[in-house]
Backbone as JSON Lines, residues from 0, in Angstrom:
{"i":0,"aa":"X","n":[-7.29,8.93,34.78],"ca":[-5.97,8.69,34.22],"c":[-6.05,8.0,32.86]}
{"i":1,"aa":"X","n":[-6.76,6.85,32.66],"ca":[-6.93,6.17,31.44],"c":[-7.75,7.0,30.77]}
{"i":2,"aa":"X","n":[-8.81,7.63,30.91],"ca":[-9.31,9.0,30.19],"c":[-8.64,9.68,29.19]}
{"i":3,"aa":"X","n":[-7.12,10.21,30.12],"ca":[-6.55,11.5,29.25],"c":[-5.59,10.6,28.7]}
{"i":4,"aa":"X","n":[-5.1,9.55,28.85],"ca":[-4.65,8.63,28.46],"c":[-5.01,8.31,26.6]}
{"i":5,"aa":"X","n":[-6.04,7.68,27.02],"ca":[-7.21,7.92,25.45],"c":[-7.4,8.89,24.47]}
{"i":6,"aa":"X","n":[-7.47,9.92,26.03],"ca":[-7.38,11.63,24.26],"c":[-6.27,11.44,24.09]}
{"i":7,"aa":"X","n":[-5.21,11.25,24.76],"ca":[-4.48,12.17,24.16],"c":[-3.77,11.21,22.91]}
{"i":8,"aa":"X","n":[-4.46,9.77,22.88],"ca":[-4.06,8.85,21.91],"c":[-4.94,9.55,20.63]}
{"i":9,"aa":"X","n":[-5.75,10.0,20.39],"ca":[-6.4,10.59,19.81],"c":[-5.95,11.94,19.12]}
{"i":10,"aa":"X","n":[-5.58,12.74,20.1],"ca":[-4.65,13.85,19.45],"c":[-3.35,14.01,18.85]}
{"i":11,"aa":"X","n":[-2.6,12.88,19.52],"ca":[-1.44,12.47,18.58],"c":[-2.15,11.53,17.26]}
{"i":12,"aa":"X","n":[-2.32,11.04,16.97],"ca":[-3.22,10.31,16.21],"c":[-3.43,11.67,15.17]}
{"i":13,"aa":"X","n":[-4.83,12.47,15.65],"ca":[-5.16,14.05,14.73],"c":[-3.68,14.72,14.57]}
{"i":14,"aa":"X","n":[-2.71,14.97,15.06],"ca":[-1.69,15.98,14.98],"c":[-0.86,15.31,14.1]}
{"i":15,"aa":"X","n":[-0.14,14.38,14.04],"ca":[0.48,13.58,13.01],"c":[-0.06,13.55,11.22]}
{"i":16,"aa":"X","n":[-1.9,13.36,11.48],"ca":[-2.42,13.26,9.87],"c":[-2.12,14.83,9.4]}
{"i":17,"aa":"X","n":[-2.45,15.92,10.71],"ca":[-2.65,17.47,10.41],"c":[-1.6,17.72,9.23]}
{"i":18,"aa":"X","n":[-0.04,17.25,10.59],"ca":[1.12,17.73,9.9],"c":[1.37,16.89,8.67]}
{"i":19,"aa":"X","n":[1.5,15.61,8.72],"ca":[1.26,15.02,7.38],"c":[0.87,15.3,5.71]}
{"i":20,"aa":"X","n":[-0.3,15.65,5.93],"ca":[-1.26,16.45,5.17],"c":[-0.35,16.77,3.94]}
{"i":21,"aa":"X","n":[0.37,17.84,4.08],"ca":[0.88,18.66,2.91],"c":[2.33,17.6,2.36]}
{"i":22,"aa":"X","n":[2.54,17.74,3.52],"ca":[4.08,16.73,2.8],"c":[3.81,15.2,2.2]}
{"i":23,"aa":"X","n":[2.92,14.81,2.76],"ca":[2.15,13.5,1.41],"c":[1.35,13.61,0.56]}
{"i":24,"aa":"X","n":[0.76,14.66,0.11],"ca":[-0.7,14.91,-0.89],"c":[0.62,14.76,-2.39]}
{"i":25,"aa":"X","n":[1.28,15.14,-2.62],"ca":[2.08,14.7,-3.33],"c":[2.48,13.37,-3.77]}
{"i":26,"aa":"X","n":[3.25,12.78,-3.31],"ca":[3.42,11.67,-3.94],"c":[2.38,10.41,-3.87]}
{"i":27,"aa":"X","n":[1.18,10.99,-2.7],"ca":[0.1,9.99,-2.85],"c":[-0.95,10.76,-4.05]}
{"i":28,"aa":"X","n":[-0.79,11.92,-4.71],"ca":[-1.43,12.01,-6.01],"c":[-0.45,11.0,-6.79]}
{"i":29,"aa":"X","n":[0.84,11.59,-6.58],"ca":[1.77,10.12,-7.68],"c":[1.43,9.17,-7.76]}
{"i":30,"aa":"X","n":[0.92,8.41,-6.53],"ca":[0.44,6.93,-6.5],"c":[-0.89,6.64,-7.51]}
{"i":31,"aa":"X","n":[-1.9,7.7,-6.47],"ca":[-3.38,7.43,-7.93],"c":[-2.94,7.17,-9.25]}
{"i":32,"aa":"X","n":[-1.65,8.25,-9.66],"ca":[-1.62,8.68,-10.95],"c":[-0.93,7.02,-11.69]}
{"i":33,"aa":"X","n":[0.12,6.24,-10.69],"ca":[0.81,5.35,-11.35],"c":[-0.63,4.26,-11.05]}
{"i":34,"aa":"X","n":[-1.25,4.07,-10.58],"ca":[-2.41,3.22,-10.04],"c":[-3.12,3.61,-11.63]}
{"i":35,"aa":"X","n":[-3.86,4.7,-11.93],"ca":[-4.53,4.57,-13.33],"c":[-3.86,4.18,-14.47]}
{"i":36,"aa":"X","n":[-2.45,4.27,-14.18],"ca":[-1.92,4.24,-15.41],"c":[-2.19,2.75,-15.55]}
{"i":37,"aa":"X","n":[-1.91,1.94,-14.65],"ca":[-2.18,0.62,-14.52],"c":[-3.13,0.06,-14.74]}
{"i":38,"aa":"X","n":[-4.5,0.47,-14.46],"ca":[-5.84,-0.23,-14.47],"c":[-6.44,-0.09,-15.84]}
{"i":39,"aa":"X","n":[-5.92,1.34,-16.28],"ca":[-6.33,1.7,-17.28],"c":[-5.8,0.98,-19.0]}
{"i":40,"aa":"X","n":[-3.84,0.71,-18.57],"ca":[-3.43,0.5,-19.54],"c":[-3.46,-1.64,-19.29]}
{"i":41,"aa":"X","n":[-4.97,-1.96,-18.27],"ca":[-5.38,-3.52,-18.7],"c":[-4.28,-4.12,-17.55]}
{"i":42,"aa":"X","n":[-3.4,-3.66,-16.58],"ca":[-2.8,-4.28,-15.96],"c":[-3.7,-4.28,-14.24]}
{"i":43,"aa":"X","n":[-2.69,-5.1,-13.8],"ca":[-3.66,-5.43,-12.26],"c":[-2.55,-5.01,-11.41]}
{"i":44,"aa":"X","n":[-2.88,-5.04,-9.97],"ca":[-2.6,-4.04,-9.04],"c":[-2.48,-5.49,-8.14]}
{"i":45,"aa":"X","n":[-1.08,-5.73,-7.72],"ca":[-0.83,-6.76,-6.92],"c":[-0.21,-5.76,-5.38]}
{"i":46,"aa":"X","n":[-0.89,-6.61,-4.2],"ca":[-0.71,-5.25,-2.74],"c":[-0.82,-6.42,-1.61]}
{"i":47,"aa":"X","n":[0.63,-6.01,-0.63],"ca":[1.43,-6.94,-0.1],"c":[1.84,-6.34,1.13]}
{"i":48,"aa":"X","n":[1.52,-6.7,2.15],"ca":[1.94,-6.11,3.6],"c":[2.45,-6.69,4.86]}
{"i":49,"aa":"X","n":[3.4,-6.36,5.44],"ca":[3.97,-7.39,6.58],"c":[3.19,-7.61,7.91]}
{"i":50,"aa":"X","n":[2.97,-8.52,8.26],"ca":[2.58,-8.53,9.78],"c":[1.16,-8.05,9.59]}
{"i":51,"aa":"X","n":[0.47,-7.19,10.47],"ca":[-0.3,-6.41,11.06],"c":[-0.98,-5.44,9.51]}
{"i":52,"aa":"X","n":[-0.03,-5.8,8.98],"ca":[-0.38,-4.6,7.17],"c":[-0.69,-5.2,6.32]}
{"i":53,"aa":"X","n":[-0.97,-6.88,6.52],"ca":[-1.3,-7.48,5.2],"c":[-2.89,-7.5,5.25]}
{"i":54,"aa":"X","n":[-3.74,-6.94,6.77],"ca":[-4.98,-6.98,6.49],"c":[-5.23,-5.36,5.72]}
{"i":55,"aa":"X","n":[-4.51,-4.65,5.78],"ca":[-4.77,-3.17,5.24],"c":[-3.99,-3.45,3.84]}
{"i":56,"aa":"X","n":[-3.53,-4.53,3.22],"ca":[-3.34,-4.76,1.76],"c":[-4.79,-5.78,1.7]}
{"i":57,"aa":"X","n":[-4.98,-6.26,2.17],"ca":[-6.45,-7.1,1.68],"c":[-7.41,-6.07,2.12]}
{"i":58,"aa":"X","n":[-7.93,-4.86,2.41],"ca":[-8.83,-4.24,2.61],"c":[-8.53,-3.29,0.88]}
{"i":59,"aa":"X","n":[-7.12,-2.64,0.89],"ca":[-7.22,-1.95,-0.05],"c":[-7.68,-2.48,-1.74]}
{"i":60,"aa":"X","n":[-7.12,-4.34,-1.54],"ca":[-7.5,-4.75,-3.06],"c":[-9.19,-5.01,-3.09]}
{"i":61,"aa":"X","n":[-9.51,-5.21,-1.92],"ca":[-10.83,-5.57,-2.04],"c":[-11.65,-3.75,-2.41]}
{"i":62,"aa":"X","n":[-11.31,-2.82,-2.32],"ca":[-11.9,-1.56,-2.56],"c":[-11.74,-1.25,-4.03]}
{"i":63,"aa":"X","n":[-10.04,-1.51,-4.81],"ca":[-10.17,-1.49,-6.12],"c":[-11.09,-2.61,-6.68]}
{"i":64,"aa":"X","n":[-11.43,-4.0,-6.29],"ca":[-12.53,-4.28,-6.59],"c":[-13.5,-4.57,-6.62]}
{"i":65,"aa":"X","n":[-13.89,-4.23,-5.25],"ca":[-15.58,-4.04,-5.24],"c":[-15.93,-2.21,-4.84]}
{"i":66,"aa":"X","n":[-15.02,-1.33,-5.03],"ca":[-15.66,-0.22,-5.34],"c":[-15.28,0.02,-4.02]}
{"i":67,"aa":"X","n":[-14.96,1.81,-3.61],"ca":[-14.77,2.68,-1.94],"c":[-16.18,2.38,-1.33]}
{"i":68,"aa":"X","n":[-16.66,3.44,-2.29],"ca":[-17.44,4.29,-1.71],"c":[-19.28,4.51,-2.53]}
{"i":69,"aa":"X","n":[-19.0,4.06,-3.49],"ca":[-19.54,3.5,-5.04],"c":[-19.88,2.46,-5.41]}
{"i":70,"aa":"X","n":[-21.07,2.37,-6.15],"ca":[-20.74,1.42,-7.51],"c":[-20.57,1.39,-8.42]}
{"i":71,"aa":"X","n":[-19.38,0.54,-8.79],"ca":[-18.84,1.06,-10.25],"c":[-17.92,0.01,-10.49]}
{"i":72,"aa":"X","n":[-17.35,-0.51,-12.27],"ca":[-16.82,-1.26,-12.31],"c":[-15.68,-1.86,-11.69]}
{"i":73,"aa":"X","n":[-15.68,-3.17,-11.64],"ca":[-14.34,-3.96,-10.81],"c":[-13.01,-3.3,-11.78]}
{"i":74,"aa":"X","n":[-11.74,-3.01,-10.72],"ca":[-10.41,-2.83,-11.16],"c":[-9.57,-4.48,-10.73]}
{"i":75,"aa":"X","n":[-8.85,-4.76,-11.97],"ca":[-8.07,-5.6,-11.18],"c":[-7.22,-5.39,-10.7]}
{"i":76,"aa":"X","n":[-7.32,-6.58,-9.35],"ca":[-6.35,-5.84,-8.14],"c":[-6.59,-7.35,-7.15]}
{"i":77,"aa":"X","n":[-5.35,-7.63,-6.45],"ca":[-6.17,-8.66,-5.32],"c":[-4.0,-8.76,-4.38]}
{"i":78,"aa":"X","n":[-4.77,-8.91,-3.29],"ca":[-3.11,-9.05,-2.22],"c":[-2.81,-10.46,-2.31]}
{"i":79,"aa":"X","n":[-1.71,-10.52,-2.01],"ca":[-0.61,-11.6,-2.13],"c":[-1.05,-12.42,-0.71]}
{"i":80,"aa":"X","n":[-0.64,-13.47,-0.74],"ca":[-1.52,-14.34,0.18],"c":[-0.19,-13.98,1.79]}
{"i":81,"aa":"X","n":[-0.66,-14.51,2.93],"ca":[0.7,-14.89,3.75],"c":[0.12,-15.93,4.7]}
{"i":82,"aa":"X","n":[-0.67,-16.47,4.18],"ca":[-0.87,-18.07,4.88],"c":[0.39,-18.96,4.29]}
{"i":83,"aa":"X","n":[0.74,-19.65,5.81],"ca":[1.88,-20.6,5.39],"c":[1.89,-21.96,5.0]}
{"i":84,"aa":"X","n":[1.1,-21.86,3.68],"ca":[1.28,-22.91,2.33],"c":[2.32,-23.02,1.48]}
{"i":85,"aa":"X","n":[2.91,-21.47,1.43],"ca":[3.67,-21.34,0.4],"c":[5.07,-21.89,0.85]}
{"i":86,"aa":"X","n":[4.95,-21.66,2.0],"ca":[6.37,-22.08,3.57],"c":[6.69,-23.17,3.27]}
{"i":87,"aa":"X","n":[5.62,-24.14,3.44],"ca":[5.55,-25.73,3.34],"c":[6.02,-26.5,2.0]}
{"i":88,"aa":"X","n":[6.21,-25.48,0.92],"ca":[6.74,-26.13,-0.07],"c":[8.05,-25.64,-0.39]}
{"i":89,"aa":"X","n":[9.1,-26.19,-1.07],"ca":[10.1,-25.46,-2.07],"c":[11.08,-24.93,-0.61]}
{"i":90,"aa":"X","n":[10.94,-25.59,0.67],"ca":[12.51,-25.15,1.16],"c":[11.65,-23.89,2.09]}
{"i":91,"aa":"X","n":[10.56,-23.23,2.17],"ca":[10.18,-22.6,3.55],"c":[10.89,-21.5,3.39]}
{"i":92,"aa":"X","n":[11.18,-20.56,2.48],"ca":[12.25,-19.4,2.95],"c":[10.78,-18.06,2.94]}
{"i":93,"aa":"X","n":[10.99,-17.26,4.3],"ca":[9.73,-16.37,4.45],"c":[10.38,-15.57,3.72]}
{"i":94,"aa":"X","n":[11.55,-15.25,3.49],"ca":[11.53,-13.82,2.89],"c":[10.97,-13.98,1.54]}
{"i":95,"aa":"X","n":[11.16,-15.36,0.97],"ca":[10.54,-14.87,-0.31],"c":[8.71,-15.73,-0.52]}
{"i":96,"aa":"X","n":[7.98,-15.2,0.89],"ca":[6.57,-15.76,0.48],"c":[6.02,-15.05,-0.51]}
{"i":97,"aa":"X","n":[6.31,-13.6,-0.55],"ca":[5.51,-12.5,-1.7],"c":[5.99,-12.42,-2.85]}
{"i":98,"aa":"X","n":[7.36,-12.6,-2.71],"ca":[8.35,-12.38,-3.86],"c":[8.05,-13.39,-5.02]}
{"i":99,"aa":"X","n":[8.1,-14.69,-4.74],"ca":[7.5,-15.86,-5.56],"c":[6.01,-15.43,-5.58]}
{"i":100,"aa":"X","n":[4.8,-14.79,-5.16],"ca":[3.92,-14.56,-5.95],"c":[4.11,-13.91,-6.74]}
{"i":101,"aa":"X","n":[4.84,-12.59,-6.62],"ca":[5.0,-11.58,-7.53],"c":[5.21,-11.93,-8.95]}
{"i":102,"aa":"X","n":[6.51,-13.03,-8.54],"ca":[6.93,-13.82,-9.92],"c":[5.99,-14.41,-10.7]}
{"i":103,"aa":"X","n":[5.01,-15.15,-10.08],"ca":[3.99,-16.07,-10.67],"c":[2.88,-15.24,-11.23]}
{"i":104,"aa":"X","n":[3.14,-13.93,-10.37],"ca":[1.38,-13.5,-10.88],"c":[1.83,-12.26,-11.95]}
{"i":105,"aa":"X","n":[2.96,-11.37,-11.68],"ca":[3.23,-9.86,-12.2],"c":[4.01,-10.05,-13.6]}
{"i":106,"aa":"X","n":[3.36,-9.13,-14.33],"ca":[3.72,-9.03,-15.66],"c":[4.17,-7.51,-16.08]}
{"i":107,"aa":"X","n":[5.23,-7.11,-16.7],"ca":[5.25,-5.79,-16.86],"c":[3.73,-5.02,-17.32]}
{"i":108,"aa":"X","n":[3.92,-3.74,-16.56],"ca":[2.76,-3.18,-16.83],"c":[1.89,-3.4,-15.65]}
{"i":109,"aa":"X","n":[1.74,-4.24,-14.84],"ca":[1.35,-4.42,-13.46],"c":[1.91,-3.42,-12.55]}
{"i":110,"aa":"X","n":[1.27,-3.42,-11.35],"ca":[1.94,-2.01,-10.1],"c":[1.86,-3.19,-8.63]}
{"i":111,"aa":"X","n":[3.02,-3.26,-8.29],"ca":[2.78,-3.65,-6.98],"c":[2.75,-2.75,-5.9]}
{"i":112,"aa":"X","n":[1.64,-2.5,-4.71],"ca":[1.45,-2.11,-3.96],"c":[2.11,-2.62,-2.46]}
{"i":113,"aa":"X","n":[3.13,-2.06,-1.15],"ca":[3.47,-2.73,-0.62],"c":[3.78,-1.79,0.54]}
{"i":114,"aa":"X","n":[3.67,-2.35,1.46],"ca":[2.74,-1.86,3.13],"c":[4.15,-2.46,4.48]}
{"i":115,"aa":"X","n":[4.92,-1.43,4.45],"ca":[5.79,-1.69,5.87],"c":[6.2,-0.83,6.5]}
{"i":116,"aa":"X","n":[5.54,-0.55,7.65],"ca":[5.8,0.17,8.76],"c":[7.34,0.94,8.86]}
{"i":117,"aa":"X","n":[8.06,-0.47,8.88],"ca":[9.99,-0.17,9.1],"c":[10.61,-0.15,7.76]}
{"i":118,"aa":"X","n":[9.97,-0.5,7.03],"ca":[10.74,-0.57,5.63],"c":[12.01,-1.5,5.38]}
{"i":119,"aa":"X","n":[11.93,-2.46,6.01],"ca":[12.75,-3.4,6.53],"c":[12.49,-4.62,6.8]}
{"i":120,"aa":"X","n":[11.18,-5.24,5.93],"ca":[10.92,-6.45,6.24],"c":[10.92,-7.37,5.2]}
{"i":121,"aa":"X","n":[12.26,-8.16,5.21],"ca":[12.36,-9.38,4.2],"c":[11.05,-9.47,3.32]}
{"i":122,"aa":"X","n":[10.29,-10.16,3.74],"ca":[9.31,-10.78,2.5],"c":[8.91,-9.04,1.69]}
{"i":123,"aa":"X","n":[8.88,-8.0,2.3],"ca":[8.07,-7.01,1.35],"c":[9.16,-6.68,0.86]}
{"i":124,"aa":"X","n":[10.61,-6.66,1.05],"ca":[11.97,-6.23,0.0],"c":[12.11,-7.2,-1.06]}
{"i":125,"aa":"X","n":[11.89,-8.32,-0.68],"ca":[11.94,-9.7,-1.72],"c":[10.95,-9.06,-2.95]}
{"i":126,"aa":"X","n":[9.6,-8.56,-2.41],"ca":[8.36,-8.72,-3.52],"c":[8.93,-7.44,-4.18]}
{"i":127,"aa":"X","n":[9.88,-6.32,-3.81],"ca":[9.93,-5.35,-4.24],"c":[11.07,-6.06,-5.37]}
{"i":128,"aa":"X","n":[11.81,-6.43,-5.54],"ca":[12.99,-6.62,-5.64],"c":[12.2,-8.03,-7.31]}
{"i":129,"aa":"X","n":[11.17,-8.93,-7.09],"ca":[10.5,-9.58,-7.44],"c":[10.02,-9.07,-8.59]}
{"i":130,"aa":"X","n":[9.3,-8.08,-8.35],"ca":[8.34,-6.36,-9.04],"c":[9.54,-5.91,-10.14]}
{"i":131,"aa":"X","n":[10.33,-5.18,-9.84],"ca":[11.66,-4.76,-10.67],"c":[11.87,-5.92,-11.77]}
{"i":132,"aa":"X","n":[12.25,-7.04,-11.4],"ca":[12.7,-8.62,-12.23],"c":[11.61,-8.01,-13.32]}
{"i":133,"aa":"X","n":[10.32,-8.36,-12.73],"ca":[8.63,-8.06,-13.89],"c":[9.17,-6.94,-14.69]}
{"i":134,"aa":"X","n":[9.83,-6.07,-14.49],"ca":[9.56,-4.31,-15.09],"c":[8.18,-4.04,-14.66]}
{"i":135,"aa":"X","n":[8.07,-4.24,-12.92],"ca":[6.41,-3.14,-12.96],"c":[6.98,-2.01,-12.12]}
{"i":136,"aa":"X","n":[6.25,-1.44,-11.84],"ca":[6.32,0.0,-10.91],"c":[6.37,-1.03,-9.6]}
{"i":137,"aa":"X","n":[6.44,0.55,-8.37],"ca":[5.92,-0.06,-7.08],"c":[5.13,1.51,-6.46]}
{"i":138,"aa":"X","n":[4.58,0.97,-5.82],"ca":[3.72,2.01,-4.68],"c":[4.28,1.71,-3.46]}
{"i":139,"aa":"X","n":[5.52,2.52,-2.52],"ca":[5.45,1.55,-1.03],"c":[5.57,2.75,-0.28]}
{"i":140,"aa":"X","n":[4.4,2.41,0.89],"ca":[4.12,2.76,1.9],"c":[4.56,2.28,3.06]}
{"i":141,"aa":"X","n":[5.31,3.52,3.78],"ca":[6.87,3.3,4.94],"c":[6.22,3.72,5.89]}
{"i":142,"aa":"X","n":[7.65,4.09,6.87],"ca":[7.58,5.07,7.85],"c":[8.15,5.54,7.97]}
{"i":143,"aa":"X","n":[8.79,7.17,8.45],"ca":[10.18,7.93,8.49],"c":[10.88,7.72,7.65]}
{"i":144,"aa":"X","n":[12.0,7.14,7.49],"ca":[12.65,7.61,6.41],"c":[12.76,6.16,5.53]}
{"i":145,"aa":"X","n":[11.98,5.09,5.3],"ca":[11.59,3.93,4.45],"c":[12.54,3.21,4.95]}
{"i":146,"aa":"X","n":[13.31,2.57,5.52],"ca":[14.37,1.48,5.87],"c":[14.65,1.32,4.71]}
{"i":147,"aa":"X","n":[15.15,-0.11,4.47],"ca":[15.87,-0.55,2.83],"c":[14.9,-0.46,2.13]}
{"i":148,"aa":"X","n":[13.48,-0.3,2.27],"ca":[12.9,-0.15,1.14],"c":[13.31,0.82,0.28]}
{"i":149,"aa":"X","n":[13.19,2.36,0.93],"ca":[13.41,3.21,0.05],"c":[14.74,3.25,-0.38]}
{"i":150,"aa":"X","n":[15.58,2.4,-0.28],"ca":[16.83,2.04,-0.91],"c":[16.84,1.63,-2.1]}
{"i":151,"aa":"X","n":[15.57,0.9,-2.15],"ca":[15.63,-0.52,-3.35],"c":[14.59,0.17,-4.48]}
{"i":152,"aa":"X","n":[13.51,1.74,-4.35],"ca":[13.1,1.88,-5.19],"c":[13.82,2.92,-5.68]}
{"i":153,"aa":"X","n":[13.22,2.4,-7.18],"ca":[13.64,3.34,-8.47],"c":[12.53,4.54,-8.62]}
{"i":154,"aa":"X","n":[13.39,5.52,-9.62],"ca":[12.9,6.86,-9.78],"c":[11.19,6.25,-10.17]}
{"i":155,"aa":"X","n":[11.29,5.91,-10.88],"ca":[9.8,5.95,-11.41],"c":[8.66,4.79,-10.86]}
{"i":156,"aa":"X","n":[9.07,4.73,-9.37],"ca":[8.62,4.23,-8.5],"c":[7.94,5.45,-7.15]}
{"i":157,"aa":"X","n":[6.7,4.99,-6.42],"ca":[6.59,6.18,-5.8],"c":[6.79,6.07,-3.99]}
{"i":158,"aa":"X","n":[7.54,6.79,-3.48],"ca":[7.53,6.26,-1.61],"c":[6.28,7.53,-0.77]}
{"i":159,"aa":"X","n":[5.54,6.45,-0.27],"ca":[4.65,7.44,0.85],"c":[5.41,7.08,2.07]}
{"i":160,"aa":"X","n":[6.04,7.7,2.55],"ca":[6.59,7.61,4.08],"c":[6.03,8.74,4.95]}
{"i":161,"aa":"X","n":[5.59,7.91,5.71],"ca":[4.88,8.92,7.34],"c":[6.19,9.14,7.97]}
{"i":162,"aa":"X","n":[5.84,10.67,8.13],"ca":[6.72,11.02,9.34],"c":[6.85,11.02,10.71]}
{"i":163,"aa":"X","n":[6.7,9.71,10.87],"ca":[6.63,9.26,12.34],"c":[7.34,7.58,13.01]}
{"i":164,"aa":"X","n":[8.15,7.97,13.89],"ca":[8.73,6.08,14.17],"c":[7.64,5.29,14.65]}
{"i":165,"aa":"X","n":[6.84,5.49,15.38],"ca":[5.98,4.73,16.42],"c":[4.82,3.81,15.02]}
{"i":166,"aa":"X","n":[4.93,2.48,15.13],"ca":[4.0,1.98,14.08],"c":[2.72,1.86,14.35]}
{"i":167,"aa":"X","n":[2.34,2.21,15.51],"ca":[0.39,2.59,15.99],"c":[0.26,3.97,14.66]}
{"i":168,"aa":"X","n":[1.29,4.97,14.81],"ca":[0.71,6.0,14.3],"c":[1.18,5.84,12.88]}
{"i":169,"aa":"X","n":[2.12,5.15,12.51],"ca":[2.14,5.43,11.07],"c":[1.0,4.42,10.24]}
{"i":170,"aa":"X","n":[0.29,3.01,11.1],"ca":[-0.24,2.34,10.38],"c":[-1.5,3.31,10.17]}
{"i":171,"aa":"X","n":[-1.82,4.34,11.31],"ca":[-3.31,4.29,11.32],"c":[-3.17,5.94,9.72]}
{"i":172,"aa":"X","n":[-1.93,6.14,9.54],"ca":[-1.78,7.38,8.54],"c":[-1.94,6.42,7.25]}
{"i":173,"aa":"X","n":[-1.52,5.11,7.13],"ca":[-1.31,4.27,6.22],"c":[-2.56,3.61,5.77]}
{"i":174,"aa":"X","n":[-3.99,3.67,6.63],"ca":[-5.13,3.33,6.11],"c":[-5.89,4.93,6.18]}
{"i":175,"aa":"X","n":[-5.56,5.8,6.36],"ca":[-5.82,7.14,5.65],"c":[-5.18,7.36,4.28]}
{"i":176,"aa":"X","n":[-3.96,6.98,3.77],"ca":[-3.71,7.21,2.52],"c":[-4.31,5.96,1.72]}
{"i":177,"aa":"X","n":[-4.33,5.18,2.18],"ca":[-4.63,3.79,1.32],"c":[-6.46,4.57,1.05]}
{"i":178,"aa":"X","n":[-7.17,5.14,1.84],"ca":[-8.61,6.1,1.57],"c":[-8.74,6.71,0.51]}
{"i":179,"aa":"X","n":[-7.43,7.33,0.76],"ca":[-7.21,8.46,-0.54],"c":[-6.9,8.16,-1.95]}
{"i":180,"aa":"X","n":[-6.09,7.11,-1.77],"ca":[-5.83,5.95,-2.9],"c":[-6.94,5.65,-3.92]}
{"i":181,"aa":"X","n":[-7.69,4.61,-3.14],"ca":[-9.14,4.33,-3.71],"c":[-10.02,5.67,-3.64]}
{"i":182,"aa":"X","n":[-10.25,6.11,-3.34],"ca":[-10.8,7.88,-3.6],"c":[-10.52,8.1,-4.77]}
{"i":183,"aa":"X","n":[-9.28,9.16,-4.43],"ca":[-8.62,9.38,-5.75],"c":[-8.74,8.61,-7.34]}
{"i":184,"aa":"X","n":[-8.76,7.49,-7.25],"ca":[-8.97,6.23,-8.49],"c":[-10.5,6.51,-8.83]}
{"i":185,"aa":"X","n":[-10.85,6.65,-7.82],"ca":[-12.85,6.34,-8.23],"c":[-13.21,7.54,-8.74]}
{"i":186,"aa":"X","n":[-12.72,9.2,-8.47],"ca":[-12.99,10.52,-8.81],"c":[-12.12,10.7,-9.95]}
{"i":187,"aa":"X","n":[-11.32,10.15,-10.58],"ca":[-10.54,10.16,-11.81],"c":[-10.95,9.42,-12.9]}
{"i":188,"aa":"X","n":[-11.4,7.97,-12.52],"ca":[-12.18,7.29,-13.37],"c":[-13.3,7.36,-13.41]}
{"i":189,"aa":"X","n":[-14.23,7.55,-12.7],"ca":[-15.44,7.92,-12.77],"c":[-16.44,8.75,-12.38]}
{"i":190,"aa":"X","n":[-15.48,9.91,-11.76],"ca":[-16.26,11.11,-11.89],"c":[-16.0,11.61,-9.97]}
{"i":191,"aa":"X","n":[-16.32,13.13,-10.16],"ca":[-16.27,13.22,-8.53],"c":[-17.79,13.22,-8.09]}
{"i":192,"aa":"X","n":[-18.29,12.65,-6.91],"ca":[-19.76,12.34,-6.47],"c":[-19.87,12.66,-5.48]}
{"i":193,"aa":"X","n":[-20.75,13.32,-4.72],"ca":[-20.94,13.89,-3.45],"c":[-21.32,12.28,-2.6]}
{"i":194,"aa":"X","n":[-19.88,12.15,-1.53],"ca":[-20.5,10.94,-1.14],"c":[-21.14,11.33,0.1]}
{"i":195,"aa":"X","n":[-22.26,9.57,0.09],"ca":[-23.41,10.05,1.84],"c":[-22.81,9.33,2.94]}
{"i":196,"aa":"X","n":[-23.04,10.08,4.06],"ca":[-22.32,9.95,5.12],"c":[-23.51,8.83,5.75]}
């Protein structure tokens, strides 16, 4: 029973990226594309995630800079903290733990990167909302149909939303595109390389 239990966590899991596939290769090329524009034109890549997604924003800044798959020069890039230091000062308000980095750290010309399942979680609408104030772009990665996030971005902003409610399956589509992300960046800037398995 726990057996088929397991596959079949597995095949929903495979059937979701299958169908996926075509309806995101799009705007996650958009993303690479607003991601170089960034690294390239000297700005840094600030990446921010709620709950359970802020370790898949600290996995992705640590890849723009210490390299996927490669070695090759550092991009700047690093995630917004969510240890509660920032809580303890200035009145404690969570929604804006990211949002006040954003402020402190983002300068137009910067890209914030930002990671929520529901698209609906205070502190990552704050940082979005934070991002805009800067004039930077955003990169945000949803689920189904983005909650208020995809409310709050602008045209020349890009949304990856998985088509799926359940957040097991959209996180695990969300560190498959975040792959493709850093992929994509490393075969644009520095060449495509047969990587070893």
């Amino acid at each position: 029973m726990i057996e088929q239990r397991i596959q079949q966590q597995f095949i929903d899991s495979a059937d979701l990226k299958y169908q996926a596939a075509q309806t995101l290769a799009r705007p996650i090329a958009d993303a690479v594309q607003a991601l170089l524009a960034c690294v390239t034109s000297g700005g840094k890549v600030l990446v921010c995630g709620s709950g359970v997604s802020a370790t898949d924003a600290q996995q992705f800044a640590a890849c723009c800079v210490a390299g996927f798959e490669r070695e090759r020069p550092e991009l700047a890039a690093m995630a917004l903290c969510t240890d509660g230091a920032l809580l303890t000062i200035g009145g404690g308000d969570a929604t804006q733990q990211f949002a006040r980095q954003v402020r402190a750290l983002g300068q137009t010309g910067d890209l914030l990167v930002v990671l929520s399942t529901s698209g609906n979680d205070p502190s990552v609408l704050g940082a979005v909302q934070a991002a805009h104030e800067r004039d930077m772009s955003v990169v945000a990665l949803t689920g189904r149909l983005g909650g208020g996030l995809a409310n709050l971005l602008r045209e020349t902003d890009v949304c990856i939303s998985v088509p799926h409610d359940r957040a097991a399956r959209v996180r695990e589509v969300h560190t498959l595109v975040l792959n493709c992300l850093s992929d994509g960046m490393d075969a644009q800037l520095f060449g495509e390389q047969e990587v070893l398995s």
